[in-house]
mmCIF file of the N, C-alpha and C atoms, coordinates in Angstrom:
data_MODEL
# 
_entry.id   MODEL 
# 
loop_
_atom_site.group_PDB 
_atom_site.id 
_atom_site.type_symbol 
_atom_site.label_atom_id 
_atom_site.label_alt_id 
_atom_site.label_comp_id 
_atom_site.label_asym_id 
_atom_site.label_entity_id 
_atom_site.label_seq_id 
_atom_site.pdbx_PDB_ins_code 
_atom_site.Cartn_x 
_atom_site.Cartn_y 
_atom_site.Cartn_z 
_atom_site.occupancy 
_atom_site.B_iso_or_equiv 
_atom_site.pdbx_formal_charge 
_atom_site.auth_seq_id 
_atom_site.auth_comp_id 
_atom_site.auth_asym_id 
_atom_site.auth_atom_id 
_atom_site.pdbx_PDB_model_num 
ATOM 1   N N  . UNK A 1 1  ? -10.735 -27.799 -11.198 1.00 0.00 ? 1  UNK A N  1 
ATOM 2   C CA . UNK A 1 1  ? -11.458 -26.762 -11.962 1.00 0.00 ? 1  UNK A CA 1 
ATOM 3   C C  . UNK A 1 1  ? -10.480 -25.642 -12.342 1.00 0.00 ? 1  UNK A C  1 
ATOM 4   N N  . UNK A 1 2  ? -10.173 -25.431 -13.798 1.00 0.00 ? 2  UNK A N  1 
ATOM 5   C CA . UNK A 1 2  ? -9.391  -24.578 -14.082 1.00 0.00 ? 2  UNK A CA 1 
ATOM 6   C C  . UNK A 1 2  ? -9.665  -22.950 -13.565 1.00 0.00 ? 2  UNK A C  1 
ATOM 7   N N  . UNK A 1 3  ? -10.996 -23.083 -13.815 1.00 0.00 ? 3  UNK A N  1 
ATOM 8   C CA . UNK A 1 3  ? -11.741 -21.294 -14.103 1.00 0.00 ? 3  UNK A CA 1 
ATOM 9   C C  . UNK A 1 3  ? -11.590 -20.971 -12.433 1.00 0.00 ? 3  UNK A C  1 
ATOM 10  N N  . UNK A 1 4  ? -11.578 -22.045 -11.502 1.00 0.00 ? 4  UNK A N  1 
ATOM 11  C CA . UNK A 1 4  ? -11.766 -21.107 -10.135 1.00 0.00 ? 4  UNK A CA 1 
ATOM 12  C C  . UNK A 1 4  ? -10.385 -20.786 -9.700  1.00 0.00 ? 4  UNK A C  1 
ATOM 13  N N  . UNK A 1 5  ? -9.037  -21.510 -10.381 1.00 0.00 ? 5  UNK A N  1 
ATOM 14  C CA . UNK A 1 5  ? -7.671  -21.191 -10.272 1.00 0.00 ? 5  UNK A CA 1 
ATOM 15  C C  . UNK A 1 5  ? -7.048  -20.128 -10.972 1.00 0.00 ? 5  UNK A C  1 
ATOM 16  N N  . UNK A 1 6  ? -7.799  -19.882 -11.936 1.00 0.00 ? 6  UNK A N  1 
ATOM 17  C CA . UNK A 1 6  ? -7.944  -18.557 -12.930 1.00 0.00 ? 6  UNK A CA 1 
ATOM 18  C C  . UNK A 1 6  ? -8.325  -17.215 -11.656 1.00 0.00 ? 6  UNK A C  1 
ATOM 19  N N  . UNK A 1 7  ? -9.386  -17.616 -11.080 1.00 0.00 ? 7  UNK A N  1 
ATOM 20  C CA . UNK A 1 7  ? -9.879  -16.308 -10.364 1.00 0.00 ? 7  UNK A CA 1 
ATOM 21  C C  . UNK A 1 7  ? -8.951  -16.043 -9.168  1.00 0.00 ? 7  UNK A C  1 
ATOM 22  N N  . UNK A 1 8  ? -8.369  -17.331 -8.584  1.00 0.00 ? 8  UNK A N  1 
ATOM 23  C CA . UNK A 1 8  ? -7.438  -17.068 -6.800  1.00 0.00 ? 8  UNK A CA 1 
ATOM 24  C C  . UNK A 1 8  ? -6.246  -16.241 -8.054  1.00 0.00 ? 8  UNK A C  1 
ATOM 25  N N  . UNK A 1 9  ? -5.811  -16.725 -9.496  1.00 0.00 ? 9  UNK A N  1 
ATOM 26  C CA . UNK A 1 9  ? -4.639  -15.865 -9.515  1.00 0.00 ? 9  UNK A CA 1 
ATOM 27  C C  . UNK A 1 9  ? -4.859  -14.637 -9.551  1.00 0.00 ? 9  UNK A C  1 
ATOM 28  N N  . UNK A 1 10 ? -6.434  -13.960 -10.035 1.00 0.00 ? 10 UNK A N  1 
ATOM 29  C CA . UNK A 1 10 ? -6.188  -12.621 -10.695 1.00 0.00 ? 10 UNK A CA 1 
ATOM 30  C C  . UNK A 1 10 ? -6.558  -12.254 -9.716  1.00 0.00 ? 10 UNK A C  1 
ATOM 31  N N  . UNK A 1 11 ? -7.106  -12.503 -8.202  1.00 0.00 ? 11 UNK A N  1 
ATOM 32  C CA . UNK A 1 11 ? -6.971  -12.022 -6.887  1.00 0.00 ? 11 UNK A CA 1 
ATOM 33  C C  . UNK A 1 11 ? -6.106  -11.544 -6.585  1.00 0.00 ? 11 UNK A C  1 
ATOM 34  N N  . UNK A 1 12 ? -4.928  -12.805 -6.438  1.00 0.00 ? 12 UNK A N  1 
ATOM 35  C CA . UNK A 1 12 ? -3.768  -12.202 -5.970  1.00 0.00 ? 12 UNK A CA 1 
ATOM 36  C C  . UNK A 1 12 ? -2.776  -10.865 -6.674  1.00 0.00 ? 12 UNK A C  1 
ATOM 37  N N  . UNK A 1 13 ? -3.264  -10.919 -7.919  1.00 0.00 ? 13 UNK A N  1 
ATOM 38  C CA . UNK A 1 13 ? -3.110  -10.055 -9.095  1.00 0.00 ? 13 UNK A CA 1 
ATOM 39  C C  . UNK A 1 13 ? -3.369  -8.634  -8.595  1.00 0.00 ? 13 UNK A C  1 
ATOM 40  N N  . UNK A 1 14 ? -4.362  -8.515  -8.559  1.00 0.00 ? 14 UNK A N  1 
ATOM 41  C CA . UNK A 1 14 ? -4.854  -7.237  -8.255  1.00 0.00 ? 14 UNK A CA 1 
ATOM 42  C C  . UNK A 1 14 ? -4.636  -7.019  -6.692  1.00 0.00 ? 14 UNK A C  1 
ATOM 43  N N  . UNK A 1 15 ? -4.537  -7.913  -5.619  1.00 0.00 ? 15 UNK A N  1 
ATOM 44  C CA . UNK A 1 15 ? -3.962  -7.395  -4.718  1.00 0.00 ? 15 UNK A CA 1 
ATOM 45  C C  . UNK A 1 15 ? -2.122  -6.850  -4.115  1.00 0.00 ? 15 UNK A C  1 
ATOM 46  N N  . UNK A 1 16 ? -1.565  -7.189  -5.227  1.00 0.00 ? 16 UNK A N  1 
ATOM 47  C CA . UNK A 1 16 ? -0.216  -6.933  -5.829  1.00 0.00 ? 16 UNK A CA 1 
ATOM 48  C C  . UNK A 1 16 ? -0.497  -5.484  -6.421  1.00 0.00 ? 16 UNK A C  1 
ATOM 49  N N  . UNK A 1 17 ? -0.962  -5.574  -7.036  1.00 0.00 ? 17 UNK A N  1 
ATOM 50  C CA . UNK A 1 17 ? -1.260  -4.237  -7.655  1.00 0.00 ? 17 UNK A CA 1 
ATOM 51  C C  . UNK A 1 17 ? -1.484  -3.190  -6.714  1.00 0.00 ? 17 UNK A C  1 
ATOM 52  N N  . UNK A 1 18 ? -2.243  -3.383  -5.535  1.00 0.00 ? 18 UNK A N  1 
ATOM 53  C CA . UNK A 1 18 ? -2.971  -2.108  -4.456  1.00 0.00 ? 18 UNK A CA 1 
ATOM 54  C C  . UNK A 1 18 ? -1.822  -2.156  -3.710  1.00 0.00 ? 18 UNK A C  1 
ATOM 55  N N  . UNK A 1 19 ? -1.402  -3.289  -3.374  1.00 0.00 ? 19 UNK A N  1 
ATOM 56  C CA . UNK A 1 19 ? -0.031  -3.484  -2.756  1.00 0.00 ? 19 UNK A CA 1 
ATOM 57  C C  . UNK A 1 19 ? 1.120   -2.264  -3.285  1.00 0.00 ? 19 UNK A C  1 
ATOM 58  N N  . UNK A 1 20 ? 1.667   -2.851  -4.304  1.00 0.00 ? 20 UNK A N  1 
ATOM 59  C CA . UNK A 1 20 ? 2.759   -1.706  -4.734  1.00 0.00 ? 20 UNK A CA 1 
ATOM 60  C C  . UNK A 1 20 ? 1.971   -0.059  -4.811  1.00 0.00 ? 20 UNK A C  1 
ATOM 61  N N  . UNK A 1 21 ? 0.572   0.103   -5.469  1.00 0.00 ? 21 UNK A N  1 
ATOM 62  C CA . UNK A 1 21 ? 0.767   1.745   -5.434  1.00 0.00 ? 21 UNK A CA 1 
ATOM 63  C C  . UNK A 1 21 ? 0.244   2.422   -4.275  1.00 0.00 ? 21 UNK A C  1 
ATOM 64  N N  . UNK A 1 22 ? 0.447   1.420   -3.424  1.00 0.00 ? 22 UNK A N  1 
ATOM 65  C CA . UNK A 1 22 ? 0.128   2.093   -1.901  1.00 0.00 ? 22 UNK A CA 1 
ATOM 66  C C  . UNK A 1 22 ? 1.250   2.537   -1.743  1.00 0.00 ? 22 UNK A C  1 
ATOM 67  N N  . UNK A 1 23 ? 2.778   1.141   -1.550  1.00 0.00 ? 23 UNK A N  1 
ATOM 68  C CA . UNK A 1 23 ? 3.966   1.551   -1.437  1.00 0.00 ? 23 UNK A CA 1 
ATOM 69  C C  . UNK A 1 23 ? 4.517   2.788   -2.510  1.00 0.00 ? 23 UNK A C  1 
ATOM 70  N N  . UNK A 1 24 ? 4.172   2.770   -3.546  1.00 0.00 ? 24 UNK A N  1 
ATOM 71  C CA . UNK A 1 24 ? 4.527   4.428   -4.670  1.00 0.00 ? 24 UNK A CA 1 
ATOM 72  C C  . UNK A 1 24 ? 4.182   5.574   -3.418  1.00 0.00 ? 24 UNK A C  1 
ATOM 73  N N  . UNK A 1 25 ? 2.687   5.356   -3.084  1.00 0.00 ? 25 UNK A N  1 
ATOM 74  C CA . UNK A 1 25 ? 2.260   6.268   -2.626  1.00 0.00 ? 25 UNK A CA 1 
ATOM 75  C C  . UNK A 1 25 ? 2.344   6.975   -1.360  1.00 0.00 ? 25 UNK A C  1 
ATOM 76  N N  . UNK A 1 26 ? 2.952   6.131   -0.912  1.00 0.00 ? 26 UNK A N  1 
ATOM 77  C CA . UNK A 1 26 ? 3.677   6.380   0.491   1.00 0.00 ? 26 UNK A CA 1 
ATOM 78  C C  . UNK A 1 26 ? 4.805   7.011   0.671   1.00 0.00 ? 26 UNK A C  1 
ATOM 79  N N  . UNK A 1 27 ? 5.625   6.294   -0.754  1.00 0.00 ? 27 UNK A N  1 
ATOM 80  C CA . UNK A 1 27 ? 6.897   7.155   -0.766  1.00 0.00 ? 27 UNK A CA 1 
ATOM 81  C C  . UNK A 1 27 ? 7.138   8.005   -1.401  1.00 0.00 ? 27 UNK A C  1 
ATOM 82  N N  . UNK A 1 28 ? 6.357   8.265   -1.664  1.00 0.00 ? 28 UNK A N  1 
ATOM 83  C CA . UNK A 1 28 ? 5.991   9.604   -2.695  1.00 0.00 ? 28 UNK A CA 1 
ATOM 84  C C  . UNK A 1 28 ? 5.319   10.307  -1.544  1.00 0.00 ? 28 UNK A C  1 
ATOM 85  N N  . UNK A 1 29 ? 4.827   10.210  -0.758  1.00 0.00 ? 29 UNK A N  1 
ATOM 86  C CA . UNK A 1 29 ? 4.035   11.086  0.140   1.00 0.00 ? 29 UNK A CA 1 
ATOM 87  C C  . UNK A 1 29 ? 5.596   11.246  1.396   1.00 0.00 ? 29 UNK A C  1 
ATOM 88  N N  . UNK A 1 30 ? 6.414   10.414  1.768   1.00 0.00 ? 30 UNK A N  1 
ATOM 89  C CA . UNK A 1 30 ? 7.479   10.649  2.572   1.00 0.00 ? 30 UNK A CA 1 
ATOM 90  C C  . UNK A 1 30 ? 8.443   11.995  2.680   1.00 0.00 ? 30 UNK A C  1 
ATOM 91  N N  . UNK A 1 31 ? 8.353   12.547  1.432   1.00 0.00 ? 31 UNK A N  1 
ATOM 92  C CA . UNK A 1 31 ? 9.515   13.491  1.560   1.00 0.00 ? 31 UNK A CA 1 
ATOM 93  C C  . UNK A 1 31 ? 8.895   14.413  1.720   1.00 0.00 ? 31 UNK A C  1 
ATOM 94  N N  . UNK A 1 32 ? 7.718   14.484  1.117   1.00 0.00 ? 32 UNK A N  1 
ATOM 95  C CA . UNK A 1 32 ? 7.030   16.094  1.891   1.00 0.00 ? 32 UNK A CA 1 
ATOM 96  C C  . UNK A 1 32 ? 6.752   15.826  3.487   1.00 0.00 ? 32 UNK A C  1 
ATOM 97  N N  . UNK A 1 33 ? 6.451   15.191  3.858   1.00 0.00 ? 33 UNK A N  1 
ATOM 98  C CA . UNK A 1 33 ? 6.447   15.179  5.340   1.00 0.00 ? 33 UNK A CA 1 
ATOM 99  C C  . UNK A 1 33 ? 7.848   15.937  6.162   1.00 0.00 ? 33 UNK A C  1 
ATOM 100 N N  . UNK A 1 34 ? 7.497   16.379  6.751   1.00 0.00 ? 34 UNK A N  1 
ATOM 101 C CA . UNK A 1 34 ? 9.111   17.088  7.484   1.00 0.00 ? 34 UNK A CA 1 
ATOM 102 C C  . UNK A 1 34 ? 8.847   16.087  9.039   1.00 0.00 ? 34 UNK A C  1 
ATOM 103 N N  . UNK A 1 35 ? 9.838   15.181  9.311   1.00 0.00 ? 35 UNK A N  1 
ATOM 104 C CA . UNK A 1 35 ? 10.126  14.690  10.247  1.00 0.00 ? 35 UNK A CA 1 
ATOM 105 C C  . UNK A 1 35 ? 9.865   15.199  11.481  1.00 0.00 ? 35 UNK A C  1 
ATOM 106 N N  . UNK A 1 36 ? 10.362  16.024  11.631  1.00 0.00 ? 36 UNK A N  1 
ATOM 107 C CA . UNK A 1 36 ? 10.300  16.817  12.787  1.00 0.00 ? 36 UNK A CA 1 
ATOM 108 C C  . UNK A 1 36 ? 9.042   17.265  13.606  1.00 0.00 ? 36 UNK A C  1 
ATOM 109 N N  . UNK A 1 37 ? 7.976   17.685  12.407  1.00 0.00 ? 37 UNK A N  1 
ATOM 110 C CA . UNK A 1 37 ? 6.990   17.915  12.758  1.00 0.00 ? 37 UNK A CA 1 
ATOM 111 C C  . UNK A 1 37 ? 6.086   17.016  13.405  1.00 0.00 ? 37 UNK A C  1 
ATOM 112 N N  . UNK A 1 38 ? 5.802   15.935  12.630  1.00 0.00 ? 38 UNK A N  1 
ATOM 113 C CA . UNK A 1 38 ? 5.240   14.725  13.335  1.00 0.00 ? 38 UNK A CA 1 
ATOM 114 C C  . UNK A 1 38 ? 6.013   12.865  13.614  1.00 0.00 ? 38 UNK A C  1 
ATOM 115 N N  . UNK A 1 39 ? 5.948   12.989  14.733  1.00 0.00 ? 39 UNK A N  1 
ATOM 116 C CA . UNK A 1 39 ? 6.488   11.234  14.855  1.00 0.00 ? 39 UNK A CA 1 
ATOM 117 C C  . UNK A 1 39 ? 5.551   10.704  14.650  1.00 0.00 ? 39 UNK A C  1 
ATOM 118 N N  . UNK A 1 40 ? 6.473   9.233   14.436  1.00 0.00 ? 40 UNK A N  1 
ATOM 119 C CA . UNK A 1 40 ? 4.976   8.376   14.264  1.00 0.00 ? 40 UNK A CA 1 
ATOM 120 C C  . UNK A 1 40 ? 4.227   8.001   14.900  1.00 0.00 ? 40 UNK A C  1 
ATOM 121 N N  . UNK A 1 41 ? 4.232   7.931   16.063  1.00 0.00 ? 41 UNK A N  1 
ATOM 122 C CA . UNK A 1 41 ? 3.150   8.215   17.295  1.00 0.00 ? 41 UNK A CA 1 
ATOM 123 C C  . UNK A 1 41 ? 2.235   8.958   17.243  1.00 0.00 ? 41 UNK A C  1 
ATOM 124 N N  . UNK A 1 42 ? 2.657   10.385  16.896  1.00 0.00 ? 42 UNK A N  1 
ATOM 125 C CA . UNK A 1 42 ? 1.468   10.744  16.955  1.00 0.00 ? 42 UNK A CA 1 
ATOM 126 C C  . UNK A 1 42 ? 0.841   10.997  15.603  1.00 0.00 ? 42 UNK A C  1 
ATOM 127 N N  . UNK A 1 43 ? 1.273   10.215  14.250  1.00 0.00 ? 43 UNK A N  1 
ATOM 128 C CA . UNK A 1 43 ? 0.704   10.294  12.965  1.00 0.00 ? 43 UNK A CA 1 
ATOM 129 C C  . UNK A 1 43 ? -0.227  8.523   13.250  1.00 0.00 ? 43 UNK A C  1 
ATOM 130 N N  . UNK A 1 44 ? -0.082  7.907   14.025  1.00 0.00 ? 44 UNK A N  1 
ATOM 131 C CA . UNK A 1 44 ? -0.857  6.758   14.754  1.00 0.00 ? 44 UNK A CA 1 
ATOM 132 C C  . UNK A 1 44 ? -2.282  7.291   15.462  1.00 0.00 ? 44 UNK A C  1 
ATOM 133 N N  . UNK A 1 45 ? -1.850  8.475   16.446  1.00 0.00 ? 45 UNK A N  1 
ATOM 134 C CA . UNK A 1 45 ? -3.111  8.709   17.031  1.00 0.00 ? 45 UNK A CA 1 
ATOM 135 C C  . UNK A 1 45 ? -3.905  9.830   16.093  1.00 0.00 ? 45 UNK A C  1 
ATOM 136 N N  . UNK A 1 46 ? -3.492  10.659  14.925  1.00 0.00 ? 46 UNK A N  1 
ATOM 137 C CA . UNK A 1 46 ? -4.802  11.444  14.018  1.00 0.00 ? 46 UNK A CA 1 
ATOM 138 C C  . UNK A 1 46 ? -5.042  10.256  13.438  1.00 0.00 ? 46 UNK A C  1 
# 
């Protein structure tokens, strides 16, 4: 069945997609963070 191989790709499609602008968004959120202030331990436990 073509149409249900159509849908697993644009799955994976769009989960590529949330994928990378999480990673944008993370590293874009990295440099304002000041190290010092929080480890990642305790950015685990808030």
């Amino acid at each position: 069945m073509p149409g249900r191989k159509e849908s697993i790709r644009n799955s994976y499609f769009i989960i590529f997609l949330i994928w990378l602008t999480g990673i944008i968004l993370i590293l874009n959120f990295l440099p304002i963070q000041d190290p010092d202030t929080l480890s990642l331990e305790e950015m685990i436990e808030l």
